[in-house]
Every structure is written in C-alpha cells, then in structure tokens.
VEXTORVO-790234 format. One record per residue (C-alpha): residue in three letters; x, y, z. Coordinates in steps of 0.5 Angstrom, whole numbers. Layout:
// VEXTORVO-790234
Ala	X	Y	Z .
...
//
This chain:
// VEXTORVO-790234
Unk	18	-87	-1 .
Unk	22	-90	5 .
Unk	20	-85	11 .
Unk	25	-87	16 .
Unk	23	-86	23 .
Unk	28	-81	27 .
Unk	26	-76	21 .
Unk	24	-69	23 .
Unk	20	-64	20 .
Unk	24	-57	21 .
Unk	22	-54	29 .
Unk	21	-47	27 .
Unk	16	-49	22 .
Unk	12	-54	23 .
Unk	9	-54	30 .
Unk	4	-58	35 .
Unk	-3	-57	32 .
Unk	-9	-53	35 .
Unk	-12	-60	37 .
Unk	-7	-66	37 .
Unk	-7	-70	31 .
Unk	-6	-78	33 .
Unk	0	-78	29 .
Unk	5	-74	26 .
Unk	8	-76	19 .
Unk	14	-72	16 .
Unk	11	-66	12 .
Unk	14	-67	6 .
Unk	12	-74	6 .
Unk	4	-72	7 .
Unk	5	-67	1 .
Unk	8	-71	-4 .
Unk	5	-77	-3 .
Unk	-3	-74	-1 .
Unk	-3	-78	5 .
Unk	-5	-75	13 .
Unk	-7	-79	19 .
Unk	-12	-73	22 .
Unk	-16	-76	27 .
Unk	-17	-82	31 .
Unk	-25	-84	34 .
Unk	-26	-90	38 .
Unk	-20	-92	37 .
Unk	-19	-92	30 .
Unk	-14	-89	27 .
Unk	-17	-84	20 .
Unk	-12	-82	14 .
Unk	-14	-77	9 .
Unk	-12	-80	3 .
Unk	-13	-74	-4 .
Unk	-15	-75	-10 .
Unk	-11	-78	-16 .
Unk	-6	-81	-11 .
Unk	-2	-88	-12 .
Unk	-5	-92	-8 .
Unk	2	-96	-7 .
Unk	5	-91	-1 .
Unk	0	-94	4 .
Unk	4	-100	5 .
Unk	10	-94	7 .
Unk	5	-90	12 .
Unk	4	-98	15 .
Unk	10	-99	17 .
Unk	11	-93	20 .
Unk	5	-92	23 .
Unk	5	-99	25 .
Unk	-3	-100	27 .
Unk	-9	-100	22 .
Unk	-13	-95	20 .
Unk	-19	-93	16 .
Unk	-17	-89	9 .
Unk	-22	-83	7 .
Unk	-21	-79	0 .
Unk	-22	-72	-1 .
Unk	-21	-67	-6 .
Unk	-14	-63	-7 .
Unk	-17	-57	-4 .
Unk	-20	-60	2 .
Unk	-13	-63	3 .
Unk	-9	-57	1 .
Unk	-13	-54	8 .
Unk	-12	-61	12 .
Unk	-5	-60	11 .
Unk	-4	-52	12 .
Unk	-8	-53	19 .
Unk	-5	-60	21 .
Unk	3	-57	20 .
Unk	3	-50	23 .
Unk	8	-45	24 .
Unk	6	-41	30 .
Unk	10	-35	34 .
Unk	13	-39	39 .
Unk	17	-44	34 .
Unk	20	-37	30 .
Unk	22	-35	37 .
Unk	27	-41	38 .
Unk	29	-40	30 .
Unk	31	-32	34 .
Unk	34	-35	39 .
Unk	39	-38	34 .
Unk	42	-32	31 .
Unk	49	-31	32 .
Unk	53	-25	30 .
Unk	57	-30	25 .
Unk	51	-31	21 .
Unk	51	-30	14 .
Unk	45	-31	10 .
Unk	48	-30	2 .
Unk	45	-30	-4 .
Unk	39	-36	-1 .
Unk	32	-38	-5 .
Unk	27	-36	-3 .
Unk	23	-42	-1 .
Unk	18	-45	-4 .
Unk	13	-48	0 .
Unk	13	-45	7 .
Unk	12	-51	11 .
Unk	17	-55	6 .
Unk	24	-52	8 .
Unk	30	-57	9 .
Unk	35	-51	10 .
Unk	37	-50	18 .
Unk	39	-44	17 .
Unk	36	-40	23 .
Unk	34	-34	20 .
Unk	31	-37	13 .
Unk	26	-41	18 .
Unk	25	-35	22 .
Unk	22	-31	17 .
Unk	19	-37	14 .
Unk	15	-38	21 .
Unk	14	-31	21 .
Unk	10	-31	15 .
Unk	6	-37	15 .
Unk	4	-36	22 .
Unk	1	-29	19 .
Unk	-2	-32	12 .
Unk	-5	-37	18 .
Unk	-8	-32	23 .
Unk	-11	-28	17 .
Unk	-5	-22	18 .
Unk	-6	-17	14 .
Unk	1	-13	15 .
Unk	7	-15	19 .
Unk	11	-10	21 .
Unk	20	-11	22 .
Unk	22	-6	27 .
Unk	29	-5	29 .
Unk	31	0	35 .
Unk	38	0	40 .
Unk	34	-4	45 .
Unk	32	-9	40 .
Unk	27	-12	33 .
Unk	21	-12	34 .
Unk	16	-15	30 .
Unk	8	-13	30 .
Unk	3	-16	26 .
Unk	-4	-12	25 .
Unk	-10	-16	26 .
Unk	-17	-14	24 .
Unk	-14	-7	24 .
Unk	-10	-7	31 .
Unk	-3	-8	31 .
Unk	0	-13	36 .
Unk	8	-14	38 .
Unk	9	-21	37 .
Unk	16	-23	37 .
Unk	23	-19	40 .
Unk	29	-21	38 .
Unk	36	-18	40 .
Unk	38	-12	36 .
Unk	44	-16	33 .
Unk	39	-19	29 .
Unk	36	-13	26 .
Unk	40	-14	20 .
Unk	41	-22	19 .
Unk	33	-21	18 .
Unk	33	-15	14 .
Unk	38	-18	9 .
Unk	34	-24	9 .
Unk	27	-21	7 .
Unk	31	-16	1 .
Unk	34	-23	-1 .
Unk	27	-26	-2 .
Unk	24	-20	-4 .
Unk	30	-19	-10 .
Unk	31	-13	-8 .
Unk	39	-9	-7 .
Unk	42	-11	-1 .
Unk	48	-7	-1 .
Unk	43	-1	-1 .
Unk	41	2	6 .
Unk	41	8	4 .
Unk	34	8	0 .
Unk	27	6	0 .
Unk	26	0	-3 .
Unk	19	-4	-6 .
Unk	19	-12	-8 .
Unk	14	-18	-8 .
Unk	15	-25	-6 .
Unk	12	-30	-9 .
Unk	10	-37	-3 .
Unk	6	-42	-2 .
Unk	2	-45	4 .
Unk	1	-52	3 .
Unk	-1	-51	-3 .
Unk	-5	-44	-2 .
Unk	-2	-38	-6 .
Unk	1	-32	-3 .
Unk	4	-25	-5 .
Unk	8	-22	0 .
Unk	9	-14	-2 .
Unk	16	-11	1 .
Unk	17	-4	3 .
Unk	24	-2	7 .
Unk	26	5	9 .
Unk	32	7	12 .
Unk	32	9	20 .
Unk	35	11	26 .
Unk	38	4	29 .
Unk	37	0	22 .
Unk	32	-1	16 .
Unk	25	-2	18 .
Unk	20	-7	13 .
Unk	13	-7	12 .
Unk	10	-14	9 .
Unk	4	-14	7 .
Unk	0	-20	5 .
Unk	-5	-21	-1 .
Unk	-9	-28	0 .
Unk	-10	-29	-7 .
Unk	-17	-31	-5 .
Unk	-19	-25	-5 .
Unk	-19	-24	-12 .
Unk	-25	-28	-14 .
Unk	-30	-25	-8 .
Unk	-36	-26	-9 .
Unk	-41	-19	-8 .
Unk	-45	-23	-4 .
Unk	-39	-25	1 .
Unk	-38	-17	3 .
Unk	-43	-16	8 .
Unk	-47	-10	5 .
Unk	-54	-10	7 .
Unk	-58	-11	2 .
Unk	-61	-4	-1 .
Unk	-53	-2	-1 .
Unk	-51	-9	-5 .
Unk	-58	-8	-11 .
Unk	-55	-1	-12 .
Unk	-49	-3	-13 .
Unk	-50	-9	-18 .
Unk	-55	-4	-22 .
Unk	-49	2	-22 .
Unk	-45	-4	-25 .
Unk	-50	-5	-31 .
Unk	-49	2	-33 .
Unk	-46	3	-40 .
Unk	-41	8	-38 .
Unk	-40	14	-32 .
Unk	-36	14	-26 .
Unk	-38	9	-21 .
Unk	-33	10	-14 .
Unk	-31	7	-7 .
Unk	-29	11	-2 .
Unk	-26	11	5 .
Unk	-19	11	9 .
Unk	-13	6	8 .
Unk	-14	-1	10 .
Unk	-22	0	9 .
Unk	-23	-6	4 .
Unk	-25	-1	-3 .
Unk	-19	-6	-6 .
Unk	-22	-11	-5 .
Unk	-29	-8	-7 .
Unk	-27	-6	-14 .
Unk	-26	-13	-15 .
Unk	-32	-16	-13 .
Unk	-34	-11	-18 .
Unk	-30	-13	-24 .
Unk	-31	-21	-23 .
Unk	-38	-20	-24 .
Unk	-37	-15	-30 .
Unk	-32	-20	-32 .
Unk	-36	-25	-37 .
Unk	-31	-25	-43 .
Unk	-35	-20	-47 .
Unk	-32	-14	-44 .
Unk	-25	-12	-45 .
Unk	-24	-10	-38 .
Unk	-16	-6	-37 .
Unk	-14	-4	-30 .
Unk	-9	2	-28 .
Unk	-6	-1	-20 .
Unk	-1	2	-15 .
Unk	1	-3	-14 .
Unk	-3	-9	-17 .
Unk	-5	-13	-12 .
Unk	-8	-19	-14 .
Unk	-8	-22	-21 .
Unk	-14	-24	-25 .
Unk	-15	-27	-31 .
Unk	-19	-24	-37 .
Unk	-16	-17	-34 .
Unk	-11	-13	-37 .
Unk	-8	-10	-31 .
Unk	-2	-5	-31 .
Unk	2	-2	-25 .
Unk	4	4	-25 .
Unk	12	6	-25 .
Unk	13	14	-23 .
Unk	21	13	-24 .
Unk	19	12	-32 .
Unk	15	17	-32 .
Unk	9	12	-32 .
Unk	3	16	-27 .
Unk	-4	14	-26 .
Unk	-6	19	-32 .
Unk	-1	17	-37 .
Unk	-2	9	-36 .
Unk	-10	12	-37 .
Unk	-10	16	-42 .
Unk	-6	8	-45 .
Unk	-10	4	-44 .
Unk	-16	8	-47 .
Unk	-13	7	-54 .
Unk	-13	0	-52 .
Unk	-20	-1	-54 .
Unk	-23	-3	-47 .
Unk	-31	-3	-44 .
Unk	-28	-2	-37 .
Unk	-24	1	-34 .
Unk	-21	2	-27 .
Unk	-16	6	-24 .
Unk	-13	5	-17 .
Unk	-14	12	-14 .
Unk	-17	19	-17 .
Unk	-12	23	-12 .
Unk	-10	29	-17 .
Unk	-13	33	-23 .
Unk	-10	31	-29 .
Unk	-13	24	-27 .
Unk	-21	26	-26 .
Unk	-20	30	-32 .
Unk	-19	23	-36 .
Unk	-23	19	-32 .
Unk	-28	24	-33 .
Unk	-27	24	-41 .
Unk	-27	17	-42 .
Unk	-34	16	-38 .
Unk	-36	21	-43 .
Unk	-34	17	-49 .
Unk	-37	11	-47 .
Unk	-33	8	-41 .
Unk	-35	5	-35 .
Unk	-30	8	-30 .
Unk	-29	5	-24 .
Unk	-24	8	-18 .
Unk	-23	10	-11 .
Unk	-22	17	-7 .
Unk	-20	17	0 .
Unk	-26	21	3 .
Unk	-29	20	10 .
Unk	-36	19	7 .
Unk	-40	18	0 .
Unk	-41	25	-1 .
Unk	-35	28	0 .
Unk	-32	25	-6 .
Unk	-37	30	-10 .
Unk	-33	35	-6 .
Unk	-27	32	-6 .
Unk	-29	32	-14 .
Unk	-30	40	-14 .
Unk	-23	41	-11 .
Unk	-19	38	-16 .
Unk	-23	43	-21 .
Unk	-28	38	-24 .
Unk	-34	42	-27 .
Unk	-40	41	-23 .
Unk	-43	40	-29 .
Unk	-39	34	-31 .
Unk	-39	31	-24 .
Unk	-47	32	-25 .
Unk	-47	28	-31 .
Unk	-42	22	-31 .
Unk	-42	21	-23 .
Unk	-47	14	-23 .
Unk	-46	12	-16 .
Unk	-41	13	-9 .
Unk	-40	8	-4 .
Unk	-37	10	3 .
Unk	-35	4	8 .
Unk	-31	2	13 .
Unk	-29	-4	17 .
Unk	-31	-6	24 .
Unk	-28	-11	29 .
Unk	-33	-17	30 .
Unk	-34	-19	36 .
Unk	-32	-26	38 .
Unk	-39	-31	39 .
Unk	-35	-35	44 .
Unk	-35	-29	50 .
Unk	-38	-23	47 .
Unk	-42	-20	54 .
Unk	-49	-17	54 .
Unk	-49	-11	58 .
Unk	-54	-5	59 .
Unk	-52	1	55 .
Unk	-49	6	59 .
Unk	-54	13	59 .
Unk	-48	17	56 .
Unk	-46	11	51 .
Unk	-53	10	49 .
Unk	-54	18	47 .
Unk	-48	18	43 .
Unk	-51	12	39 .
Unk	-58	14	39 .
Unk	-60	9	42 .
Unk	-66	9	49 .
Unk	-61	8	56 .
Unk	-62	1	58 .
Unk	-61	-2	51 .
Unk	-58	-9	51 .
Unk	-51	-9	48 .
Unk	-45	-13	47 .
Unk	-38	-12	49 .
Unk	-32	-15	48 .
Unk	-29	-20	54 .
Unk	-23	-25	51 .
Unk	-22	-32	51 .
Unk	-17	-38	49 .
Unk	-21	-37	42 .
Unk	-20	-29	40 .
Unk	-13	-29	42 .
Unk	-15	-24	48 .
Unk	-19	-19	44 .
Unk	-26	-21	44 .
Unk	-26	-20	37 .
Unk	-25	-25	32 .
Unk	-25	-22	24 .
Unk	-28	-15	21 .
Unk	-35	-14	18 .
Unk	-37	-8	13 .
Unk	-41	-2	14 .
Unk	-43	2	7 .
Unk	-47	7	5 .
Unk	-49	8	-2 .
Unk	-51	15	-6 .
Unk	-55	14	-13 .
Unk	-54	20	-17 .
Unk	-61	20	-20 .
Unk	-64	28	-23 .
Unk	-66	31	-16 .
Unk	-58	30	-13 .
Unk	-55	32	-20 .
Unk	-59	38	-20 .
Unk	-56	40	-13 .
Unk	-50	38	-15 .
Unk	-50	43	-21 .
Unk	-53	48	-17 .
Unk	-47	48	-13 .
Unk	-49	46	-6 .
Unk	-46	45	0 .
Unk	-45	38	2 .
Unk	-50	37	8 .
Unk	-56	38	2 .
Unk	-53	33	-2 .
Unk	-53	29	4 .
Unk	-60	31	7 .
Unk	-63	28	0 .
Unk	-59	22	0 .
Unk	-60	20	6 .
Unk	-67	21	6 .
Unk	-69	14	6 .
Unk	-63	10	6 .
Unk	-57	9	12 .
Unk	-50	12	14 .
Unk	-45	9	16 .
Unk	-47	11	23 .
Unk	-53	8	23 .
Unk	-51	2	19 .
Unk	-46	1	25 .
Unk	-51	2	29 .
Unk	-55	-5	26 .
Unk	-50	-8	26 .
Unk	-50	-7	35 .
Unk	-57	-8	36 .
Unk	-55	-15	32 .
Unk	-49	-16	37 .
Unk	-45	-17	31 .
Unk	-40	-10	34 .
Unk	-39	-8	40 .
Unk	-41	0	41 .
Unk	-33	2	41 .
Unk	-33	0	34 .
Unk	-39	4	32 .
Unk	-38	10	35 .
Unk	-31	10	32 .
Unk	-34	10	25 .
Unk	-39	15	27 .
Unk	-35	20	30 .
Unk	-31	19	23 .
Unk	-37	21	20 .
Unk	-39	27	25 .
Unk	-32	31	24 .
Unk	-33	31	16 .
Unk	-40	34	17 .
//
C-alpha cells in the first residue's frame, strides 16, 4: 500500500487537470484504493473516499500528504468520474510521447492496455496511442483519423461533426503507430496489402469504451480510422434525444404497434443508430424477444439477441433476417434496408406479425417511401406495413458561454423565412469551445405517421411532393424544426440553413 514519493505517474497519460487539484497522488493508488484528494476550501484540504473502501489506506495517504484533511464518501460511479476528470490525457502529453520515437522502436506482440490512465509501459508508442484515445474518449470524440503522408502523420479528430488536425508527427512514425493500434485491434500486422476490420476493448477510469478499427492501404503507408463507441449510449433514454415533443409521442405510439415497419432516416454520422436503441430500450421489458441484425453491432445490450453480419461467410443483412425470423422474435431490427432481397424480408415479417425496426439512408422522411418503390416494394405493401418514418439530422450547438446575438442579415433572413432584423445567435469562441463557438450537437427530426389518407396516396402511386404536402400540413420539417432551434439561440443560422438546403435539393 506504501506510496513512496518520487513515484510518477506516466507523463504522456496523466496530464495537469483542467482546474489544478491541490494534490496529486499517483493513479494507480486512487484507483486501487478509492482515494482522491479533489479540492481545497479555506485552507482545507477534501478527499473523495468511495464506497466500500478500507479505511485503513488513509493512514498511507496521511503520510504522503502530510497535512490533514476532511474525507467525504461517494458512490463508485461518482468516483469512476472524479478519476476520469481529475487524471486527463490530453493532446499536448501524446505529442511528447511522438517526439520519442525513434527509427529503432519495436513495438512486438504487446497487450492492449487495460485502463487507459493505468499503464506502467514506457514504451512511447503505446502511450501515445493511449493518449490519443483517452483524450478523444474524454472531448466527446467521435472518429479519429490516422493519416500517413511523405510529409508526415497526421492525426484528425472529428468533434460534433467537424473534423480537426490535432497532432503531426514525423513520417517515420506512421508505421510504429500503425502497427501498435492493429496490435491492440487483434488484426494481422504482417498484412499491408488489404483492408482490415477490429475492435478494442478499453476503460477510462472505469468507464467502458469500444473502439472500432478500420485500416486501408494508401499511397505513403496504411491509414486508420478509430471509431469510438461510448457504451453509454446504449442505455439512452427517448426523452434525452432532443425531439420535441409531437415528434417523440409519434414515436412512442408507432413503437406500440403489434407489427409494421417503423424506419429512421437520415445520412452517415445523423445519430439513426443511436435512436433505434432508444427505441428498443423502451420495448425492451422481458416480455419481447427482441433479435437484432447490425453491421457491425455497435453497442451491447442485454435481453437482446444481436447478430453482426459477416459478407465473407456469405453472412448478409437478408440471410441473417430470414435466421432470425425462425427464431421466434416479437422484434426485429435490422441495421440498414440498403437492397431488395432486404425489404422484401422485412416486409414479409411485418406482415406475419413482426415489428420491423430499420434505417434508409434517404435525405428526408418521405423519401424512404421512394427509396422503398426503387427497391421494387409494391405500393401496396409500403401502404400496408409502413407505420412511421422519421427523418433527422444533428446540429452543432452553440457554446452558452460566448454565443453572440446579431441581426439577421435581409439576405439570411429570406433564406430562413425569418423578418430582416430578427435576433439571431452566431457562433464566437472561447477558452470553454475550444475556439469553435459550438460546444455538443442537438437533434433536429421530423416524423410522418402513416395513417389511411397517406396510405392512399401512396397506393395511388403519388409523387413525393403530395406525400410530403399532406404530412406536413400540420407538423415541422427539418427545416423549420432547424429553424426553432435559431429562434431559441440553441443553433446558429449556418447550421440551420445546412439542413434546409439538404432538404430543398431533395424536394
């Protein structure tokens, strides 16, 4: 239990916190021992002490600290954050890691770490990947992009949609990192000729984590695509998604239905994965069997049965449907309807009593009944088993420390629909945003029920602008649901009249 005092935690991972903590103790120690000094008032000095920890390691911490101090409990969660925030990675630590790499480093057969903020290996490359990761899990990263040119390695992360050049390194780099991620990725290292798919499996200071892998080869080297999955996602709640409300009661009564085809759509990166589970957690009560079909399953669940495709074993979205339907479920969802074979399946279960449960990648909601006709689907059958579509998009929310009102231009307030002069906010940047005046993203959705007037109009065979004219007669687009969220000051105008001009080439 001893901590002696010239113990150090690892540079490249452990960095100073965003607000100094009056005392540092090493990581593993905190971990171990749930025990974290985390701030001082007055002069006196407070340790987070979790639950269920022996009391007996505050005689150590004590002595190391030597002065007083008052001791709090909190739960393990609570603690878990503490850690995560109080012992950051950031940026600036994985640089130096880089700058250590020498043309001599071998990497070898290492493990992948099991706690990103826990690692004793000095190895450079293992704690610059480490520090890479942590930092992304931390910023709320969604992608992050390894990028070898003869100039050099380049890594980008992608926040709220955008990405950003974070780190470059020197080009003889490019294959010690390479090598390191396909290490952890249990992927074939000795393969440069191909493309490759893994996962990594980590936590944050307790949190969970799952990295997708994806490496293909290029011009000066192999280039690597981590795509992070925060577990926590998978237990979304409806209400935490952002709908308004019309948009999230349609959707909680098309999930009532006995059976029918129930879709999300919207473009890559829109957040249709993450509303599909929002959807299953709510129909997952114990008294469905709820089966799953996923390219590639993204999040875990339990009490649902979930099935990644595998094309190279002959293993397709329509095989793995057709399986899954002898298997006796209630409901289904199938991670994308992107060919015939697919809708026709999907169609048939919906028919015999299943509730289908799917995305399109379509610019709007009534596109997917077009999108449905150019995969053959009869009208009739689209008529009959369509229950609900929703459309969505993800805007950039604007920072609330230094968003900035203005007057809408005459020329921005015509392409909004808004009257010259109106109050708008525009993005500025500070210290909190990272520069980019936007801090998190927001959905914008709009919902079609399928009810007996569209139904007939979609028998009839007509075009998408009637559709669209009677299911919107009394509910918001993606535009002007964009729109709210300006007037609000929740989004700038840039980010609204993206979604609208979306919209507009589809029409």
């Amino acid at each position: 239990m001893r901590i002696a005092r010239g113990e150090e935690t690892d540079a490249a991972l452990v960095a100073e916190p965003v607000e100094p903590a009056p005392a540092r103790i090493p990581y593993g120690f905190a971990r171990r021992h749930g025990l974290l000094p985390t701030e001082e008032k007055e002069g006196r000095l407070d340790v987070a002490m979790r639950e269920g920890a022996d009391p007996k390691a505050l005689i150590e911490l004590r002595r190391f600290l030597a002065r007083p101090f008052a001791v709090h409990q909190v739960d393990a969660q609570a603690f878990d954050r503490l850690l995560s925030d109080l012992y950051p990675s950031g940026t600036e630590a994985a640089a130096d890691a880089a700058g250590s790499l020498g043309f001599g480093d071998e990497l070898g057969h290492l493990p992948s770490a099991e706690d990103l903020l826990d690692t004793s290996d000095d190895a450079p490359a293992i704690r610059l990947i480490n520090g890479i990761i942590a930092d992304a899990a931390r910023q709320g990263v969604s992608d992050i992009h390894i990028e070898p040119y003869e100039t050099g390695l380049v890594v980008r992360m992608r926040m709220d949609g955008v990405l950003r050049e974070t780190l470059r390194m020197p080009p003889h780099v490019a294959p010690v990192v390479v090598s390191r991620v396909k290490v952890m990725a249990r992927l074939d290292i000795a393969e440069r000729r191909l493309p490759q798919d893994g996962r990594i499996s980590l936590t944050l200071g307790g949190k969970l984590i799952d990295v997708r892998v994806s490496t293909i080869p290029s011009r000066a080297g192999e280039r690597v695509v981590l795509r992070i999955l925060d577990k926590e996602n998978a237990g979304i709640d409806l209400d935490m998604l952002g709908m308004a409300d019309a948009v999230e009661a349609l959707f909680r009564d098309a999930l009532t239905e006995p059976n029918g085809i129930v879709l999300v759509t919207g473009p890559t990166g829109s957040g249709k994965t993450t509303t599909l589970y929002a959807g299953l957690k709510r129909l997952n009560d114990g008294s469905r069997n709820i089966l799953t079909v996923e390219d590639p399953v993204e999040y875990g669940v339990d009490g649902v049965g979930q099935m990644q495709i595998n094309p190279q074993v002959g293993l397709s979205f329509a095989t793995g449907l057709r399986a899954i339907l002898r298997q006796d479920p209630d409901v289904v969802m199938v991670g994308e309807i992107r060919d015939r074979e697919t809708a026709d399946i999907a169609v048939q279960a919906a028919l015999t009593g299943h509730l289908v449960l799917s995305t399109v990648h379509t610019n709007d909601a009534i596109g997917a009944i077009t999108r449905l006709r150019d995969m053959k689907v009869e009208p009739f059958l689209i008529a009959s088993t369509l229950r609900a579509v929703i459309a969505q998009r993800l805007v950039r929310r604007l920072c609330p420390e230094c968003r900035t009102p203005v007057q809408a231009s005459g020329s921005l307030a015509a392409s909004l629909g808004l009257e010259a002069g109106t109050i708008v906010f525009e993005p500025k940047g500070c210290p909190a945003c990272g520069g980019s005046g936007y801090r998190g993203r927001i959905g914008v959705f709009e919902a079609v029920r399928i009810g007996d007037e569209i139904r007939r109009l979609i028998n009839a065979g007509a075009e998408e602008t009637a559709i669209a004219a009677l299911a919107f007669r009394q509910s918001d687009t993606l535009a002007t649901a964009a729109l709210a969220l300006v007037v609000a000051g929740t989004t700038s105008p840039e980010e609204a009249v993206r979604v609208s001009r979306r919209e507009g080439e589809n029409a």
